[in-house]
C-alpha positions as CSV (number, residue, x, y, z in Angstrom):
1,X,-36.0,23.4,22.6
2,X,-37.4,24.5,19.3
3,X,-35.5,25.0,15.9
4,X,-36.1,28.7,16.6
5,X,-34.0,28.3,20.4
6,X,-31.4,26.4,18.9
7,X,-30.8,28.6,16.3
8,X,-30.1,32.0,18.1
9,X,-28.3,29.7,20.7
10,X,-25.6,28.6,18.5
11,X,-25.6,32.1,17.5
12,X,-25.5,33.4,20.9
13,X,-22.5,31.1,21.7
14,X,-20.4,31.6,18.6
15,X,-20.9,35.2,19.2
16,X,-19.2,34.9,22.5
17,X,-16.5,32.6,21.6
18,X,-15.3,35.6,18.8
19,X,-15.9,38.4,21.1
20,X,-13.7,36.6,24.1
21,X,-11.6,34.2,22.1
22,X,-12.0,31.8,24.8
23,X,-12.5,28.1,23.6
24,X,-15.3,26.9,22.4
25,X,-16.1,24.4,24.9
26,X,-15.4,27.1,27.4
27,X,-18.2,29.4,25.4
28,X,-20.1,26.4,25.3
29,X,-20.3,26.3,29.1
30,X,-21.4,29.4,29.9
31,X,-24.0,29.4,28.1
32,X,-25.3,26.1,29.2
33,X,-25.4,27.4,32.8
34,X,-27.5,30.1,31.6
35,X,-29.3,27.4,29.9
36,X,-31.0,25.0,32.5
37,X,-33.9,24.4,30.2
38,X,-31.8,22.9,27.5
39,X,-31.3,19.3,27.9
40,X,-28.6,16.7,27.1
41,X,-30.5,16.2,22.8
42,X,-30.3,20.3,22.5
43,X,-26.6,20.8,24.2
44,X,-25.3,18.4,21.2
45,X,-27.3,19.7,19.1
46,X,-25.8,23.7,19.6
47,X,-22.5,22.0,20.0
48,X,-22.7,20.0,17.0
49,X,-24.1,23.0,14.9
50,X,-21.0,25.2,16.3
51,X,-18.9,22.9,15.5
52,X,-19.7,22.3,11.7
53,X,-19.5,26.2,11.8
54,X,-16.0,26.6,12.8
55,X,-14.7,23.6,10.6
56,X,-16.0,25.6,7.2
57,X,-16.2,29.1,8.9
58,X,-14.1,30.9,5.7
59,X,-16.1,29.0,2.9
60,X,-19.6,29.9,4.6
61,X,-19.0,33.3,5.0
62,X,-17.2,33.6,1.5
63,X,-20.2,31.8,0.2
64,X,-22.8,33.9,2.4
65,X,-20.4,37.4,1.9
66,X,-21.2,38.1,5.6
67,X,-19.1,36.8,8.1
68,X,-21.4,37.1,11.3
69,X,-22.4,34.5,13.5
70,X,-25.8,34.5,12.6
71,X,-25.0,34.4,8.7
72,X,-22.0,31.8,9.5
73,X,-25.4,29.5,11.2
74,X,-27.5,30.0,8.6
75,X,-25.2,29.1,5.8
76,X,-24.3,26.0,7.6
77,X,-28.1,25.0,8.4
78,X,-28.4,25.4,4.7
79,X,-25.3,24.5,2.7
80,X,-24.0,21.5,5.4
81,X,-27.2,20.5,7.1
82,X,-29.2,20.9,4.3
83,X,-32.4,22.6,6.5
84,X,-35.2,23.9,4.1
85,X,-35.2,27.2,3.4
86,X,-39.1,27.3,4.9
87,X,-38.0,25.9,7.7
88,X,-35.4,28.2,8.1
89,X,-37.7,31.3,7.3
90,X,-40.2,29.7,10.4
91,X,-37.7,29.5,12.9
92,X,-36.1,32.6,12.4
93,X,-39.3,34.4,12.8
94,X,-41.1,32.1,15.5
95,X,-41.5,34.5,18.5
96,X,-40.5,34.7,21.2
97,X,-36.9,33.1,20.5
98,X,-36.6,33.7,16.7
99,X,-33.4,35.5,16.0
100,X,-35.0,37.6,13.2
101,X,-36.7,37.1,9.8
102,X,-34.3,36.4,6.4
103,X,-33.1,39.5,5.2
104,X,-33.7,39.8,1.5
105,X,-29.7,40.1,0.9
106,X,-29.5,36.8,2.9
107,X,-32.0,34.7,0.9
108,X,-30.3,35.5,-2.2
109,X,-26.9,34.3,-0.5
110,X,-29.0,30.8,0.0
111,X,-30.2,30.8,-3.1
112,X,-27.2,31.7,-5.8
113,X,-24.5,31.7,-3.2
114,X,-20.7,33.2,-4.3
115,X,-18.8,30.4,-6.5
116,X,-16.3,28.8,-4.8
117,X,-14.1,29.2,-7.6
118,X,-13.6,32.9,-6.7
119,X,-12.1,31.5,-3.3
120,X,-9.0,32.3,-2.4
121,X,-6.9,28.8,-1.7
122,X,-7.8,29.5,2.7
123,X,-11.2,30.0,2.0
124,X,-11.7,26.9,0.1
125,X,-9.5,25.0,2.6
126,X,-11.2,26.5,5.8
127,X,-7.9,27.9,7.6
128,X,-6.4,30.9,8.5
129,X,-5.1,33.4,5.7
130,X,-1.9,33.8,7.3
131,X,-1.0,30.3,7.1
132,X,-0.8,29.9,3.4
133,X,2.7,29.5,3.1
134,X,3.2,27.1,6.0
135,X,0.6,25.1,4.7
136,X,1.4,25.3,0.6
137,X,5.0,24.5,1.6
138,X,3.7,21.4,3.1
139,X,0.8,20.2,0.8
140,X,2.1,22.1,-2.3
141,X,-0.8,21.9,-4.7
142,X,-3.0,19.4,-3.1
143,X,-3.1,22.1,-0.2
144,X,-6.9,22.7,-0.1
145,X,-7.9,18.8,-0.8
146,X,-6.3,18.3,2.0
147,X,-7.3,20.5,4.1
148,X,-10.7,19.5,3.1
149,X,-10.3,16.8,5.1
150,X,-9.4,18.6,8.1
151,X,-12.6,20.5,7.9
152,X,-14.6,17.1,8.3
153,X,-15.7,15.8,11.1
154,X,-13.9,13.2,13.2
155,X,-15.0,9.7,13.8
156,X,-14.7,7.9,17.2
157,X,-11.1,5.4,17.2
158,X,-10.8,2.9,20.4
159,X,-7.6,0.9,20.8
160,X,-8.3,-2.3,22.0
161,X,-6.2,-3.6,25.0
162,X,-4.6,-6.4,25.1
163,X,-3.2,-6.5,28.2
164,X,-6.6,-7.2,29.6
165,X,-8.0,-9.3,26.6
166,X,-7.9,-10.4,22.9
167,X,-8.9,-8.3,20.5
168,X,-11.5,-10.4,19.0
169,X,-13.3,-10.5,22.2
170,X,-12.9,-7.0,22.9
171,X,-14.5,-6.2,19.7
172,X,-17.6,-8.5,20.0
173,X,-17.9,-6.1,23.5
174,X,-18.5,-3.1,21.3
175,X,-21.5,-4.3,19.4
176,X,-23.7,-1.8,21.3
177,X,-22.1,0.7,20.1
178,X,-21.4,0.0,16.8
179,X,-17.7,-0.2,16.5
180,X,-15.8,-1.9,13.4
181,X,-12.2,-2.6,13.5
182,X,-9.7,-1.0,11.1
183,X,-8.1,-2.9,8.6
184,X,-4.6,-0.7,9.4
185,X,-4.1,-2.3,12.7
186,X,-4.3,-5.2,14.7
187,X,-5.8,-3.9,17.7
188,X,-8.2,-0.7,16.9
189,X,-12.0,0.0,16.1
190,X,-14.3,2.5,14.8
191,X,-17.4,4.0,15.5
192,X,-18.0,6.2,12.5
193,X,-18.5,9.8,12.8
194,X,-22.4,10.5,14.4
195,X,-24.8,12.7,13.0
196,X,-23.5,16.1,14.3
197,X,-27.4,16.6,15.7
198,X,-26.4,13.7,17.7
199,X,-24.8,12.9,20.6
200,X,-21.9,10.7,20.2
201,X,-22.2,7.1,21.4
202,X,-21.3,6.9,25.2
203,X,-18.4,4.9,25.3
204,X,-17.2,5.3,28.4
205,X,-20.3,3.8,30.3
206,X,-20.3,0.6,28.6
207,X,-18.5,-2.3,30.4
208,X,-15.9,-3.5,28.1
209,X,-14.4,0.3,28.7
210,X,-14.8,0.5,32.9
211,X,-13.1,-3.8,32.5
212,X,-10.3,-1.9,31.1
213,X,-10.8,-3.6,27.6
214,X,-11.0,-0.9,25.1
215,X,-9.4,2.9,25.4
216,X,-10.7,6.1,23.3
217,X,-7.7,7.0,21.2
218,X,-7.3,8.7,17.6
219,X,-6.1,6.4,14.9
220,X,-3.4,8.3,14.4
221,X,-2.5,8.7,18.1
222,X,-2.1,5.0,18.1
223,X,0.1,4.6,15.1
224,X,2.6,7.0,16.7
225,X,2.7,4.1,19.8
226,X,3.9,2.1,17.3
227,X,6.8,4.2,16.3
228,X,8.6,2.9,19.8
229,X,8.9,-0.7,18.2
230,X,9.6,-3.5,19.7
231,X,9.8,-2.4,23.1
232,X,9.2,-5.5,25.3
233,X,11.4,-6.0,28.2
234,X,12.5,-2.4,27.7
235,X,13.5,0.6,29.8
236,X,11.3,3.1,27.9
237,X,10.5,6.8,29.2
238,X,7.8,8.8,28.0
239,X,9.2,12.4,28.6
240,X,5.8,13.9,27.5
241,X,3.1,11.8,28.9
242,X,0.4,14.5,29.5
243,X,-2.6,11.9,30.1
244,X,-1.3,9.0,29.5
245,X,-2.8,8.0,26.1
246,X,0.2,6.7,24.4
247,X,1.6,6.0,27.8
248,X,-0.5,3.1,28.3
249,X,-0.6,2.1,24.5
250,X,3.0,1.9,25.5
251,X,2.5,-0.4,28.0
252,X,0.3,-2.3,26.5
253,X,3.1,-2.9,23.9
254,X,5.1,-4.3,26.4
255,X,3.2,-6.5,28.0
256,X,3.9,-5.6,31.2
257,X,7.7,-6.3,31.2
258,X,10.7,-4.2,31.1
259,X,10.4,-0.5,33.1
260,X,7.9,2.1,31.5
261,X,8.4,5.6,32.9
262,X,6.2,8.4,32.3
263,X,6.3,12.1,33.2
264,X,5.2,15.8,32.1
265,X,6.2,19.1,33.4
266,X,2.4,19.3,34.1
267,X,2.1,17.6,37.0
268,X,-1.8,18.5,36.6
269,X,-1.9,16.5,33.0
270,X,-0.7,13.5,34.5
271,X,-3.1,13.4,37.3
272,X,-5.7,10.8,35.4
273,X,-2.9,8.4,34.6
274,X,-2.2,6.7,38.0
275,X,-6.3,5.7,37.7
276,X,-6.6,5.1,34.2
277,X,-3.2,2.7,34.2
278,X,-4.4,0.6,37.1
279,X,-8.1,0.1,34.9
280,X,-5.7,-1.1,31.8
281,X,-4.1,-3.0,34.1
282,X,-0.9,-2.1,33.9
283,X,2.1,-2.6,36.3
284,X,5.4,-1.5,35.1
285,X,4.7,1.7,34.8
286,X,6.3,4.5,36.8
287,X,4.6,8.0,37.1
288,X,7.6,10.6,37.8
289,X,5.7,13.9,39.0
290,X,7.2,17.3,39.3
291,X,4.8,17.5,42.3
292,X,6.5,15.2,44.3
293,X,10.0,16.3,43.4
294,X,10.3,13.2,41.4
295,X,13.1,14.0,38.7
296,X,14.9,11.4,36.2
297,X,18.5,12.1,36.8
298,X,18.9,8.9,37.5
299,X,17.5,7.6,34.2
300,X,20.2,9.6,32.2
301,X,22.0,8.0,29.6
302,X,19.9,4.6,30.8
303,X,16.6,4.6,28.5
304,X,16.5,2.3,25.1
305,X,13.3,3.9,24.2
306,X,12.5,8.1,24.8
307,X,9.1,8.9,23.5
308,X,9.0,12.6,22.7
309,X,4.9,13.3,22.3
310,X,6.0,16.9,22.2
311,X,4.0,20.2,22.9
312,X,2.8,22.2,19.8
313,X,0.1,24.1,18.1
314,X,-2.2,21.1,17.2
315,X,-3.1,22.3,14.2
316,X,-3.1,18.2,13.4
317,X,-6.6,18.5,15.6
318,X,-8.4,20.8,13.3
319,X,-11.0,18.2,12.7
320,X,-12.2,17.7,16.3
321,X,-11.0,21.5,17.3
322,X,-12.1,23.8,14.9
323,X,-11.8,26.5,17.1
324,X,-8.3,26.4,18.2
325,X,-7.4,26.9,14.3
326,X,-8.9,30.4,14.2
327,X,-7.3,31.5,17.7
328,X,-3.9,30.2,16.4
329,X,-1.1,33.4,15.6
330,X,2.1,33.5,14.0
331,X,3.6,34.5,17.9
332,X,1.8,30.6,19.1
333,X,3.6,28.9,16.4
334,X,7.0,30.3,17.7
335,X,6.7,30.1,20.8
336,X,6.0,26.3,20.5
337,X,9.0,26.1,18.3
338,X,10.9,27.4,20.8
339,X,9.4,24.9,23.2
340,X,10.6,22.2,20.9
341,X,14.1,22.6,21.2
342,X,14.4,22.9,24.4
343,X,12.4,19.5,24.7
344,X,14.4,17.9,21.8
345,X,17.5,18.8,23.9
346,X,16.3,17.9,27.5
347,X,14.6,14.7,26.2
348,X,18.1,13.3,24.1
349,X,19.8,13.2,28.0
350,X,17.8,10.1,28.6
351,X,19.1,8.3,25.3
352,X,21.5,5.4,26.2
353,X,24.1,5.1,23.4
354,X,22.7,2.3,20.7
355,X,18.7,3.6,21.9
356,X,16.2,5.6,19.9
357,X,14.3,8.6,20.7
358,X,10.8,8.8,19.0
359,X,9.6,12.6,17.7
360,X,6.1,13.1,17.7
361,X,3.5,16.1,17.3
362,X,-0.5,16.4,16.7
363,X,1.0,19.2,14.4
364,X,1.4,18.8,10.0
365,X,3.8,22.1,10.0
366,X,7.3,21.2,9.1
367,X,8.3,24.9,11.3
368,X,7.3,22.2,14.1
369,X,9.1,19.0,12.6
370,X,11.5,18.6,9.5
371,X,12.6,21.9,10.9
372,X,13.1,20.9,14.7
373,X,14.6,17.9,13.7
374,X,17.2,19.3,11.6
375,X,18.2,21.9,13.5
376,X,18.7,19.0,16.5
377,X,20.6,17.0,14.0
378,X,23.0,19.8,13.3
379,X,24.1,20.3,17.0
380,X,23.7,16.9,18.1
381,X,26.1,14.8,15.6
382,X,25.7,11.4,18.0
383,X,22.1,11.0,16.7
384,X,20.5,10.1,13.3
385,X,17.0,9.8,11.5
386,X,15.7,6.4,11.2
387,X,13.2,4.9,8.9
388,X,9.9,5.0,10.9
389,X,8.1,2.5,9.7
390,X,10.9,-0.1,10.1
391,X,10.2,0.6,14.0
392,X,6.2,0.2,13.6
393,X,6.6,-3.2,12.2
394,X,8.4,-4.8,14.0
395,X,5.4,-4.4,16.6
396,X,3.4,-7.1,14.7
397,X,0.7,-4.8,15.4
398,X,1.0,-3.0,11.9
399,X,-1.0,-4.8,9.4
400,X,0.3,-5.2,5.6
401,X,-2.4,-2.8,4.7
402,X,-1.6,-0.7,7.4
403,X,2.5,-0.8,6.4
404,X,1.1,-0.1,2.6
405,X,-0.8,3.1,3.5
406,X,1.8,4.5,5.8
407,X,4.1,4.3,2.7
408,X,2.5,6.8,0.8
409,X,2.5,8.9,3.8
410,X,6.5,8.7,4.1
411,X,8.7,11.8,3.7
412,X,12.1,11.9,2.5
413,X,13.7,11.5,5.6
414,X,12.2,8.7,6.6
415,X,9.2,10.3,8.8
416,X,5.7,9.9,8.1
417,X,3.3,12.7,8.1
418,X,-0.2,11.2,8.7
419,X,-3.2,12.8,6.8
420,X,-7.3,12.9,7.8
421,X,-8.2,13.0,4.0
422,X,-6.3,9.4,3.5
423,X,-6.8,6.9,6.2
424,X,-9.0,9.2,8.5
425,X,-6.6,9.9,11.2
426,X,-5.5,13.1,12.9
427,X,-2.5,14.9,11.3
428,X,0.5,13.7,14.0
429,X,4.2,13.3,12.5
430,X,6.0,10.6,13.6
431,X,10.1,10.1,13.3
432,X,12.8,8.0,15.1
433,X,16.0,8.8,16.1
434,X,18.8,6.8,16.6
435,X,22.1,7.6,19.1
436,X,25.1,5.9,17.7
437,X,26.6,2.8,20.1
């Protein structure tokens, strides 16, 4: 396909995903089977370009004072893309696919666009307007640096697995795809962020990831594994396992010993765990399915470790889901709050007395964490917070750089609210609980 294709596609495809409110990989979709011309370069391509839209979708239009799809594409071919404004002018015009020539009001928009300093906090931050006070009361003043970083694109984290190999040797497998560890950790790589033109490296065919040797898993993702400890020989039960990413970072953690349970409510979201733990090769691990009328009664009172990877709005995921922060609403956030406490309170069952229940959410709202967790504490006396990072370094796995950063990332209470714009992870909260012996 042509610029000139490309162009009105993304336009075509954001203009759906507002007008339905579906997804956008769902918007995405259709339009590809409409598409059958468009190969695998031009799909990334429209992706990509949607993508970048939606991450800076307030500043664009703001900057554009139009907030169409077609000016939201334009802006962001010319302010984030940096496209020539010839080039622009061609495509736009080319016939048959060109979706219209510059208007005059537009060219001056490219040319002396609206100063950002005029922008209200949201629109220099990229997120929804109704958000401002759940976000200032997080960030306070640094609230639209921040978010900054949430409107960046993500880059591509693997955790390397030792329970099939070192991590030197799993790292030397990821030449081909240009992976790097992270100095934060012991066991985890990077593949920096691809040109969004470009389709992102394919990690999944390479052999090191069908041996079972690496796993694609968010930086941050992994440092809330961590927040288990040292879990070896343990009974450990994660109540919340969805697809298993932490489950088996879990695992790996325990190096096959002790009892690892995992189950969701979803029976559906558990589905790719039973393959995905026998290519990590692991074999203490116990998949507890609603579907099979598998319950954990009998693991009441029992487990040392609970891991709570709890439902929520992932607003932590802005970077690699724009889209799901402009189909967010004020009803979303409390009906996950709602959600939460009923989770906090099913999930504390399990605890044995003396064991630890770890909180965590792909979510930076405290209405989803300081808040939960307090109102918890105040009807469950037997528990009490616990310093986080304590737990994460006892793993080994947490490097002195690594313990340094999080530090900076601490709350008061002993949590740690992780944050794109300083080490480049999603926005996940971590805490640990402890119940009193």
């Amino acid at each position: 396909m042509r610029l000139s294709g490309r162009l009105s596609a993304a336009i075509e495809v954001l203009t759906d995903f507002e007008t339905r409110r579906v997804p956008l990989k769902t918007a995405l979709a259709d339009w590809a089977r409409g598409a059958r011309y468009a190969g695998a370069k031009d799909r990334a391509w429209i992706s990509g370009l949607c993508l970048d839209v939606l991450r800076k979708r307030q500043s664009i239009a703001a900057m554009m004072t139009d907030d169409t799809p077609r000016a939201a594409v334009i802006g962001c071919l010319f302010f984030e893309w940096l496209t020539a404004i010839d080039e622009l002018r061609s495509a736009l015009t080319e016939e048959p696919h060109g979706a219209g020539a510059l208007t005059e009001a537009e060219f001056e928009r490219l040319e002396k666009p609206v100063p950002s300093e005029k922008f209200t906090p949201a629109v220099r931050g990229n997120f929804p307007e109704w958000m401002v006070p759940n976000i200032e009361r997080v960030f306070g003043e640094n609230t639209v640096s921040v978010m900054n970083g949430y409107a960046e694109r993500a880059d591509i984290d693997l955790r390397l697995n030792r329970l099939k190999v070192e991590s030197e040797k799993a790292l030397s497998a990821l030449k081909s795809v240009k992976a790097n560890p992270i100095s934060l950790l012991n066991n985890a790589a990077r593949i920096s962020a691809p040109n969004p033109s470009e389709k992102a490296p394919a990690v999944t065919v390479i052999p090191a990831f069908n041996k079972g040797w690496v796993e694609v898993q968010d930086l941050g993702s992994q440092i809330a594994a961590l927040a288990a400890g040292e879990v070896k020989s343990a009974q450990v039960l994660d109540f919340c396992a969805g697809g298993g990413g932490k489950t088996l970072a879990l695992a790996a953690m325990m190096e096959n010993t002790g009892q690892l349970y995992a189950y969701d409510r979803d029976p559906h979201r558990l589905k790719p765990l039973f393959h995905r733990a026998k290519r990590a090769g692991v074999r203490n691990l116990q998949i507890r399915s609603p579907a099979g009328d598998e319950g954990l009664e009998d693991l009441t009172n029992k487990m040392d470790v609970v891991f709570v990877d709890a439902p929520c709005t992932g607003a932590g995921t802005w970077r690699r889901h724009p889209d799901t922060k402009w189909r967010l609403t004020e009803q979303q956030l409390q009906r996950r709050m709602k959600e939460q406490d009923i989770v906090l309170k099913q999930a504390a069952a399990f605890v044995k007395p003396g064991g630890r229940m770890v909180w965590v959410t792909c979510s930076f709202l405290m209405e989803e964490n300081e808040d939960r967790l307090a109102s918890f504490l105040e009807a469950h006396s037997e528990f009490s917070q616990q310093p986080v990072i304590e737990a994460m370094a006892s793993t080994t796995l947490l490097t002195a750089k690594g313990r340094e950063a999080l530090s900076t990332l601490s709350t008061p209470e002993g949590a740690v609210r992780l944050s794109p714009d300083k080490i480049r992870a999603d926005g996940f909260f971590i805490a640990t609980l402890r119940r009193t012996n």
